[in-house]
PQR file with spaces between the fields and no chain letter, atoms N, CA, C, O and H, PARSE charges and radii, in Angstrom:
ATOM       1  N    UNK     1       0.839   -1.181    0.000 -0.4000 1.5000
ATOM       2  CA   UNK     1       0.000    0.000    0.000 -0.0000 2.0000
ATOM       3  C    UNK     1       0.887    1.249    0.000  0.5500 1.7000
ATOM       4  O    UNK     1       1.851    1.410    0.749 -0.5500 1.4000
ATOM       5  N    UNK     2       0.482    2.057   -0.863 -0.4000 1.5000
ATOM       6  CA   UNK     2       1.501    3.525   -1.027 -0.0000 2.0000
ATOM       7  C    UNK     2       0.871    4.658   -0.372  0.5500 1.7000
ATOM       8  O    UNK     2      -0.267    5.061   -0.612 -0.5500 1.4000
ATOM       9  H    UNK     2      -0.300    1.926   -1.471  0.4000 1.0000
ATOM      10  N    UNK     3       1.649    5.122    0.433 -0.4000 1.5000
ATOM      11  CA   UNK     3       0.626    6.402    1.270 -0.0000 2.0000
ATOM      12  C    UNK     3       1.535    7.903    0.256  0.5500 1.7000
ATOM      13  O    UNK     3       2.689    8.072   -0.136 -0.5500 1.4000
ATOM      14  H    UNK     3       2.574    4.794    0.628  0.4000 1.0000
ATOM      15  N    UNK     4       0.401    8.621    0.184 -0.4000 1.5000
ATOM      16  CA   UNK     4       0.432    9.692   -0.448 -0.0000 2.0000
ATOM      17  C    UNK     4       1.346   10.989    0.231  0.5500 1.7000
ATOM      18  O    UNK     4       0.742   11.570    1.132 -0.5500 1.4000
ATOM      19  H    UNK     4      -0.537    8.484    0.502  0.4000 1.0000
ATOM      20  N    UNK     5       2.251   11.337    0.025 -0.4000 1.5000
ATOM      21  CA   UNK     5       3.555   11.997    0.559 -0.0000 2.0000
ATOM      22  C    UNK     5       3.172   13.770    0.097  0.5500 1.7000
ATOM      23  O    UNK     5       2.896   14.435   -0.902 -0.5500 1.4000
ATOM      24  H    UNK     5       2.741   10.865   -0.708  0.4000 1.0000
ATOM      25  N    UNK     6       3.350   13.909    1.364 -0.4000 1.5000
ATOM      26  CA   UNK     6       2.745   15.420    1.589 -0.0000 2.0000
ATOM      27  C    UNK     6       3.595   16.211    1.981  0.5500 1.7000
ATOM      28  O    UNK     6       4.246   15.833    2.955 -0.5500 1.4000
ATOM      29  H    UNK     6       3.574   13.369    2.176  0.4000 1.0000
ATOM      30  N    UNK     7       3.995   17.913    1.255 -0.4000 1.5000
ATOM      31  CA   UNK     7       4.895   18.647    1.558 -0.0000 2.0000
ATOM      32  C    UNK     7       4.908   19.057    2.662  0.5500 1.7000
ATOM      33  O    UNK     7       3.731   19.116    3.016 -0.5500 1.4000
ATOM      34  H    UNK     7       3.466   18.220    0.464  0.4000 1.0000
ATOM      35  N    UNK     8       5.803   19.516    3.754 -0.4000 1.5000
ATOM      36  CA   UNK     8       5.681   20.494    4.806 -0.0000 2.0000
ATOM      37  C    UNK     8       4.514   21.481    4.478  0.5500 1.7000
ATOM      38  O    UNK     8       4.036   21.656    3.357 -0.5500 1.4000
ATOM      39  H    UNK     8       6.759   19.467    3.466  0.4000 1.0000
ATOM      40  N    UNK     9       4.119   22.119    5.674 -0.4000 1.5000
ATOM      41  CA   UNK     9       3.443   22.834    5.770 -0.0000 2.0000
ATOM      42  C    UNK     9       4.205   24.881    4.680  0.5500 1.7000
ATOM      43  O    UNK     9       3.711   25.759    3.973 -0.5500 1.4000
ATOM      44  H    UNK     9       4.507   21.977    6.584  0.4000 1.0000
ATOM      45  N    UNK    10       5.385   24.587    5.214 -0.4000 1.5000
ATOM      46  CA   UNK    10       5.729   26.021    4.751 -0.0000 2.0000
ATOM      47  C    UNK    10       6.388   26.167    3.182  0.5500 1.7000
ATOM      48  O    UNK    10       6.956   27.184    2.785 -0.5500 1.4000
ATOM      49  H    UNK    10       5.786   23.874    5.788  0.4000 1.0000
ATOM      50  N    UNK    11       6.187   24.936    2.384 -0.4000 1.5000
ATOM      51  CA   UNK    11       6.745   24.249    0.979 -0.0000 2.0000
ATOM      52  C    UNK    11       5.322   24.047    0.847  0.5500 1.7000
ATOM      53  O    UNK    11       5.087   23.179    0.007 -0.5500 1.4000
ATOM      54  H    UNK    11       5.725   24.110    2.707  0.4000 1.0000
ATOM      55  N    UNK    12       4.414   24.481    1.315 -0.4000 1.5000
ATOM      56  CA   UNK    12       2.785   24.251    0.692 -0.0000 2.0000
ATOM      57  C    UNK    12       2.534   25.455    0.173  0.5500 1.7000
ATOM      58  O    UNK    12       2.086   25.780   -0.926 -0.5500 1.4000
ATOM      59  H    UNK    12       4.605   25.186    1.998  0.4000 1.0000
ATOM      60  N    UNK    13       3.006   26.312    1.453 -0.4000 1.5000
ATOM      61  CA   UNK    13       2.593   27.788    1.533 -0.0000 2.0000
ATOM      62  C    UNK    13       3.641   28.468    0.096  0.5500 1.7000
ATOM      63  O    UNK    13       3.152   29.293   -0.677 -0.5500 1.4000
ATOM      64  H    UNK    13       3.370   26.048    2.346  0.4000 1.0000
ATOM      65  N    UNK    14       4.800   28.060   -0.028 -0.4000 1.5000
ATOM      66  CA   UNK    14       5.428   28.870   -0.790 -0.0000 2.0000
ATOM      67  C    UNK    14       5.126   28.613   -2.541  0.5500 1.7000
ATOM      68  O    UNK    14       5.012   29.419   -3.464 -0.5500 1.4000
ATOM      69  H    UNK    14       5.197   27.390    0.599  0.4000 1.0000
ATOM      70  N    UNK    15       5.063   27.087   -2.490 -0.4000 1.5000
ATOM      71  CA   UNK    15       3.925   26.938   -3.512 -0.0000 2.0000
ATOM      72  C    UNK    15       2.663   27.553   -4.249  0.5500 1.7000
ATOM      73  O    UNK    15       2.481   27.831   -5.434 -0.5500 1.4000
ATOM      74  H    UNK    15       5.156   26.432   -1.740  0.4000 1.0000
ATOM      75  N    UNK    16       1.921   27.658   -3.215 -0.4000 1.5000
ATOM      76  CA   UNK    16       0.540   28.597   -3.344 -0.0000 2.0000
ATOM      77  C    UNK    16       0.791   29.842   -3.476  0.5500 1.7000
ATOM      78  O    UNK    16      -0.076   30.609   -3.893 -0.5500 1.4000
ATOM      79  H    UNK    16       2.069   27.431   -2.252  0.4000 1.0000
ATOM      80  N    UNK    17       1.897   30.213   -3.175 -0.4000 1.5000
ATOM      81  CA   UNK    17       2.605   31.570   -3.327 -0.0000 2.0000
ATOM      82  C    UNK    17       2.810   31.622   -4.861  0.5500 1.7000
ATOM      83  O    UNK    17       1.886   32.009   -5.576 -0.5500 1.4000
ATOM      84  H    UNK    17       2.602   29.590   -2.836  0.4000 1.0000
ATOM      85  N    UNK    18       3.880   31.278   -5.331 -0.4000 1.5000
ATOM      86  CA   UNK    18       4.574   30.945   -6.409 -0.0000 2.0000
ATOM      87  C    UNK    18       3.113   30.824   -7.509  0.5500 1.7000
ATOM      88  O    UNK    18       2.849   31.611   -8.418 -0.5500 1.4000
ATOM      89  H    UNK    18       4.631   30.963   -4.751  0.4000 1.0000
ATOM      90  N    UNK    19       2.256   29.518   -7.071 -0.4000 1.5000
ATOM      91  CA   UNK    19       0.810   29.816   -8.110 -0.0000 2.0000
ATOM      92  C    UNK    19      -0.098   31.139   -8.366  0.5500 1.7000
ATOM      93  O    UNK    19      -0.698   31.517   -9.372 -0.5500 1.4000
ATOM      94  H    UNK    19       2.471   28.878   -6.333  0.4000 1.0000
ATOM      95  N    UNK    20       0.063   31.818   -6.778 -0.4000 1.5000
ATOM      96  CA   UNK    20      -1.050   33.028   -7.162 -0.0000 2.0000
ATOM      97  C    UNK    20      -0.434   33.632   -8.186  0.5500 1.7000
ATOM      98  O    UNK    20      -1.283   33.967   -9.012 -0.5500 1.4000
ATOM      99  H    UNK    20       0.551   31.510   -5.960  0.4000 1.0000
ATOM     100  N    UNK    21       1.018   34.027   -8.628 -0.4000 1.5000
ATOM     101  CA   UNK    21       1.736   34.625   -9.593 -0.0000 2.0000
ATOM     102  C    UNK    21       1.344   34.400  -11.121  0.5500 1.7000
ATOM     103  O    UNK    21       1.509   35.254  -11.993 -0.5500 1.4000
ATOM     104  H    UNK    21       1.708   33.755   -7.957  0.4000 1.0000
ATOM     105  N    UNK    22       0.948   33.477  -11.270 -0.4000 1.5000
ATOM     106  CA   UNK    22       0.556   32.627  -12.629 -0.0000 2.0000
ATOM     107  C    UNK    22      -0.332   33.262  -13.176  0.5500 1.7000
ATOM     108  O    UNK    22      -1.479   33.159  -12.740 -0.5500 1.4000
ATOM     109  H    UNK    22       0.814   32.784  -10.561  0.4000 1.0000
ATOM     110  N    UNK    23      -0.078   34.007  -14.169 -0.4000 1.5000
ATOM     111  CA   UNK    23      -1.054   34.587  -15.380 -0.0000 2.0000
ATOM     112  C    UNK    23      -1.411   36.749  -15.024  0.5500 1.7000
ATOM     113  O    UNK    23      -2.271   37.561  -15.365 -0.5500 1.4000
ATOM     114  H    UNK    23       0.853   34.091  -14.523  0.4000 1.0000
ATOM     115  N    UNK    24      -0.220   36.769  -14.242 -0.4000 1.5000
ATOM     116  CA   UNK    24      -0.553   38.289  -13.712 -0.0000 2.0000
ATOM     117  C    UNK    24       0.204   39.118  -14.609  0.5500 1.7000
ATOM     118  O    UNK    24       0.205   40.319  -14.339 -0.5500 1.4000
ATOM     119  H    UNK    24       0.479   36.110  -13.965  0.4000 1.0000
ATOM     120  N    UNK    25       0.851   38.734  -15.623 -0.4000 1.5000
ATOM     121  CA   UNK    25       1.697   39.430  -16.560 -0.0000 2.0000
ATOM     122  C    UNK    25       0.671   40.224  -17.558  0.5500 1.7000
ATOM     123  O    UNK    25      -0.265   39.588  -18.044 -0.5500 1.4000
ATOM     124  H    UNK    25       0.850   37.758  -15.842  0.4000 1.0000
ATOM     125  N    UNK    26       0.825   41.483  -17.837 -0.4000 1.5000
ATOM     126  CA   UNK    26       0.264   42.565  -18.180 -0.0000 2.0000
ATOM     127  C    UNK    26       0.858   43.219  -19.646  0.5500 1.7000
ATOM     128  O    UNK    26       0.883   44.438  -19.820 -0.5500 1.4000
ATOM     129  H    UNK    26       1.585   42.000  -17.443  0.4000 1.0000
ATOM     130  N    UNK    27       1.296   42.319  -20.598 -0.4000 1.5000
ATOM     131  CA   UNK    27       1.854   43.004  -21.536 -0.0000 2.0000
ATOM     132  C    UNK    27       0.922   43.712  -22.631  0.5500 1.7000
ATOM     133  O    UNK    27      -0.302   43.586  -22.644 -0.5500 1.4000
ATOM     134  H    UNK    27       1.276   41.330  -20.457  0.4000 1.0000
ATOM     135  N    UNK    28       1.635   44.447  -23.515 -0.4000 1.5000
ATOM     136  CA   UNK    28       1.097   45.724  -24.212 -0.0000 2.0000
ATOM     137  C    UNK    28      -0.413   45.025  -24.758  0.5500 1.7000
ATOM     138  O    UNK    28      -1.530   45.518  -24.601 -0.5500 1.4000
ATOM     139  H    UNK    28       2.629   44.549  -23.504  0.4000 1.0000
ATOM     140  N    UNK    29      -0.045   43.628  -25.495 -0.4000 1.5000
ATOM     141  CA   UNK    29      -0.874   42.673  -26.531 -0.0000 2.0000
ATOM     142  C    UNK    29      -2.217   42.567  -25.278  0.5500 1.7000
ATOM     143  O    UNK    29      -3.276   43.130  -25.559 -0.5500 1.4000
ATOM     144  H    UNK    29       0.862   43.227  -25.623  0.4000 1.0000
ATOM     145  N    UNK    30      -2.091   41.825  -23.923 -0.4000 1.5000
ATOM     146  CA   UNK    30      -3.083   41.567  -22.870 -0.0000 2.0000
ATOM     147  C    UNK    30      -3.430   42.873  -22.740  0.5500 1.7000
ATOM     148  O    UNK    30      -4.567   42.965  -23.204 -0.5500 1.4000
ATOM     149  H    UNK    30      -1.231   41.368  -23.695  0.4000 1.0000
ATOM     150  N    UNK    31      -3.015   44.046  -22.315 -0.4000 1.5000
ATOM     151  CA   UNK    31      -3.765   45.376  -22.145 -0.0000 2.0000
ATOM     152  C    UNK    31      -4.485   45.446  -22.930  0.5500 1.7000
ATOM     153  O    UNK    31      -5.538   44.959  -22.518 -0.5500 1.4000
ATOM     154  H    UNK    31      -2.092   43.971  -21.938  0.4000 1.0000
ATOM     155  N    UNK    32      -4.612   45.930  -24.320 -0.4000 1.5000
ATOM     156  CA   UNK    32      -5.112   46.259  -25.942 -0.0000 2.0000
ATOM     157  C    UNK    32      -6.473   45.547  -25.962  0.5500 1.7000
ATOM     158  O    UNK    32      -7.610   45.996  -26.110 -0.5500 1.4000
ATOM     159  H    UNK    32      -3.757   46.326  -24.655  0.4000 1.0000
ATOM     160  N    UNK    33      -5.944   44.110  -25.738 -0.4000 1.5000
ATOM     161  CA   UNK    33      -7.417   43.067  -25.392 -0.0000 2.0000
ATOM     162  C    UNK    33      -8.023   43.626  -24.730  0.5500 1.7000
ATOM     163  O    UNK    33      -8.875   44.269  -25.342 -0.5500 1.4000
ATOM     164  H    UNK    33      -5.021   43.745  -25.617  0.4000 1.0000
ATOM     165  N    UNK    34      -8.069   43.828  -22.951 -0.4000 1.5000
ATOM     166  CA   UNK    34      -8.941   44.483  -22.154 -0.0000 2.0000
ATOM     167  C    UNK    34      -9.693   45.262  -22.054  0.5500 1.7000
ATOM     168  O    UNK    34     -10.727   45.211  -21.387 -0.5500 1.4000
ATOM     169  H    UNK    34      -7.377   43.306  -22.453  0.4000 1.0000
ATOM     170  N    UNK    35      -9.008   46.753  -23.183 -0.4000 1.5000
ATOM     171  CA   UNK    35      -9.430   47.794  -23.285 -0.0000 2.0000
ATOM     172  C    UNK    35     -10.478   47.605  -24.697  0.5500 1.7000
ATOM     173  O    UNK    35     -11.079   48.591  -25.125 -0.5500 1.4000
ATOM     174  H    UNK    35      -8.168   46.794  -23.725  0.4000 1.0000
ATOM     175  N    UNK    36     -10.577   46.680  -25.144 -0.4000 1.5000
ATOM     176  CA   UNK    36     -11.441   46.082  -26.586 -0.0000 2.0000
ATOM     177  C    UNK    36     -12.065   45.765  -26.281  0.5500 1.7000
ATOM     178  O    UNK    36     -13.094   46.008  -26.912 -0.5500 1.4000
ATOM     179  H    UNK    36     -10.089   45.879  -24.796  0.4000 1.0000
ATOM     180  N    UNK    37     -12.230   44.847  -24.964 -0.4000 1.5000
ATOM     181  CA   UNK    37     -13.358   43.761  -24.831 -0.0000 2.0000
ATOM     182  C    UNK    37     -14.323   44.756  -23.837  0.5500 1.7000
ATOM     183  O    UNK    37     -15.545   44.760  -23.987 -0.5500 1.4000
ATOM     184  H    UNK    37     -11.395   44.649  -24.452  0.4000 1.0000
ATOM     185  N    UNK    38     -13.527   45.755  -22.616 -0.4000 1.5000
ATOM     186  CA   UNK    38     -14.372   46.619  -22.268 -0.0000 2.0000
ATOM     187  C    UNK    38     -15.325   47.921  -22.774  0.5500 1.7000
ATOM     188  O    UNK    38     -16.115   48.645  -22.168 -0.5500 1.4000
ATOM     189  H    UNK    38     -12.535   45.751  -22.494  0.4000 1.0000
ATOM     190  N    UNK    39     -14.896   47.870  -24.098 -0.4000 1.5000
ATOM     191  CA   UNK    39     -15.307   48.747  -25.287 -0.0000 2.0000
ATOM     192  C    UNK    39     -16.970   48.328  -25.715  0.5500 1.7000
ATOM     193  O    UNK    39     -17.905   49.055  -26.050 -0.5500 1.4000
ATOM     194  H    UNK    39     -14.255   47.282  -24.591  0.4000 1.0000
ATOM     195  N    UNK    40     -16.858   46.481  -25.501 -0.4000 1.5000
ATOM     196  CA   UNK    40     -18.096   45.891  -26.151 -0.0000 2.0000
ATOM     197  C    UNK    40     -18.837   46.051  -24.756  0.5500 1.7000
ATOM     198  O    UNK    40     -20.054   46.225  -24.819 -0.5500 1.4000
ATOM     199  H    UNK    40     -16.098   45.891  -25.228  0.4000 1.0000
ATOM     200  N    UNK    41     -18.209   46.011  -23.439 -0.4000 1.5000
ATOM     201  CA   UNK    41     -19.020   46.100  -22.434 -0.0000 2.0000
ATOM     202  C    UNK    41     -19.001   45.069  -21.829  0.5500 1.7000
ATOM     203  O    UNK    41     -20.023   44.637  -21.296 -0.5500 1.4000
ATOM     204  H    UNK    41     -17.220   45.871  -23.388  0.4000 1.0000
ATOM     205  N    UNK    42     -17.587   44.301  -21.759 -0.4000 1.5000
ATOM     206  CA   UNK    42     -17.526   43.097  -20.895 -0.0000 2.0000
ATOM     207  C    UNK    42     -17.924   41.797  -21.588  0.5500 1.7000
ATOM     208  O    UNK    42     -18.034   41.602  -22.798 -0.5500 1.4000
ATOM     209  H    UNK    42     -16.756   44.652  -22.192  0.4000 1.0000
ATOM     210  N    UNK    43     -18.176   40.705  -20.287 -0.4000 1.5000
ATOM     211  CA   UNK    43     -18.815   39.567  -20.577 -0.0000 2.0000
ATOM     212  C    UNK    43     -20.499   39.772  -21.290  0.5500 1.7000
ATOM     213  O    UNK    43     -21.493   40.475  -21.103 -0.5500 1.4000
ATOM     214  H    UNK    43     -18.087   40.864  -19.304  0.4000 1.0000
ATOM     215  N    UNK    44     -19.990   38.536  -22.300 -0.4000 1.5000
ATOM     216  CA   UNK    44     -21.738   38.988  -23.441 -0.0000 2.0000
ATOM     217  C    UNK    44     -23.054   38.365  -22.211  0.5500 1.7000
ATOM     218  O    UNK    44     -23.065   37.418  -21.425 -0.5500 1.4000
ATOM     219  H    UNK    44     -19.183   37.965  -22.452  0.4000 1.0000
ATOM     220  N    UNK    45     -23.591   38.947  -22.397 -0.4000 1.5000
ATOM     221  CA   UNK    45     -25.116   38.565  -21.950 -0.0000 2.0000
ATOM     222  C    UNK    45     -25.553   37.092  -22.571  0.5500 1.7000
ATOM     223  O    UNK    45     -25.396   36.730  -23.738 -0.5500 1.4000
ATOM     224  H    UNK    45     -23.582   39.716  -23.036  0.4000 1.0000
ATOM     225  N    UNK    46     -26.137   36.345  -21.497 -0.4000 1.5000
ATOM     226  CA   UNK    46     -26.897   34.978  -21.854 -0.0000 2.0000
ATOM     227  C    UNK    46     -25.658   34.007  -21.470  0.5500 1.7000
ATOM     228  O    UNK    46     -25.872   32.884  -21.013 -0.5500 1.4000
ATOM     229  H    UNK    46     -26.265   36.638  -20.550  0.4000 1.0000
ATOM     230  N    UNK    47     -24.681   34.380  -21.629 -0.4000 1.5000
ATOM     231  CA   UNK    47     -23.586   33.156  -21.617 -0.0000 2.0000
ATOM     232  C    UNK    47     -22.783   33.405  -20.233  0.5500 1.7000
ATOM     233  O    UNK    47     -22.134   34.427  -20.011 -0.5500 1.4000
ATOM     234  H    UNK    47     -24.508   35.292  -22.000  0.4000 1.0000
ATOM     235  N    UNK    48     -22.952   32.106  -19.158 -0.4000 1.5000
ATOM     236  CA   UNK    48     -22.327   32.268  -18.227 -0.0000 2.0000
ATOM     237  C    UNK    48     -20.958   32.353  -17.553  0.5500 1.7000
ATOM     238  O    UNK    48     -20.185   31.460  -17.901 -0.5500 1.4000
ATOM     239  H    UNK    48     -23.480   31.276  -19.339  0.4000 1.0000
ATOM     240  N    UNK    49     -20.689   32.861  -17.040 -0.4000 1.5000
ATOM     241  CA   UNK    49     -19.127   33.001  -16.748 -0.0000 2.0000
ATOM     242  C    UNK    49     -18.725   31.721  -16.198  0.5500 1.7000
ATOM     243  O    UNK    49     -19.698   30.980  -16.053 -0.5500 1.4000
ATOM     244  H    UNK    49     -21.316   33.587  -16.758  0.4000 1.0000
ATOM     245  N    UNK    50     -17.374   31.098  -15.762 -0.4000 1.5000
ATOM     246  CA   UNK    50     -17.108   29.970  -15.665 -0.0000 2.0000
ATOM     247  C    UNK    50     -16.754   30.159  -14.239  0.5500 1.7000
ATOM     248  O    UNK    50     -16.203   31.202  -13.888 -0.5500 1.4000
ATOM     249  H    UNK    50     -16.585   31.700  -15.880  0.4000 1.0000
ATOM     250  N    UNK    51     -17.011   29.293  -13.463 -0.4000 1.5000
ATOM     251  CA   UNK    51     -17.002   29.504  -11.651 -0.0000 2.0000
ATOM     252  C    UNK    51     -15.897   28.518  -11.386  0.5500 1.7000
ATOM     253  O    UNK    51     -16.119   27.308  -11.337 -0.5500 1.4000
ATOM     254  H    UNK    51     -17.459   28.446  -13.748  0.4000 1.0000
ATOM     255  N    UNK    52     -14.576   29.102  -11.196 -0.4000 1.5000
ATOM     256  CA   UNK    52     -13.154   28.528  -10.722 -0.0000 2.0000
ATOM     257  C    UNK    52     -13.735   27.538   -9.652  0.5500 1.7000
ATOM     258  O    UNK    52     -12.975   26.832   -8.987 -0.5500 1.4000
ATOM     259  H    UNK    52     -14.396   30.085  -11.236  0.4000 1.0000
């Protein structure tokens, strides 16, 4: 039987750290988008947003 091997508590934390970082990059191309899609007025009507 294999038991499932679990990080320290503070190698969990720095992890979850390290993930919140993921996808916060802001370049010229991602701005341009934002300011386009808030142009149409956001998310379209009828179609639901996706719940993380």
């Amino acid at each position: 039987m294999k038991t499932k091997l679990s990080p320290p508590p503070a190698v969990r934390k720095w992890y979850s750290q390290i993930g919140k970082l993921g996808g916060k990059s802001k370049s010229p191309a991602k701005l341009a988008a934002i300011a386009k899609n808030a142009k149409k007025g956001g998310w379209p009507k009828g179609r639901p947003r996706k719940v993380p």
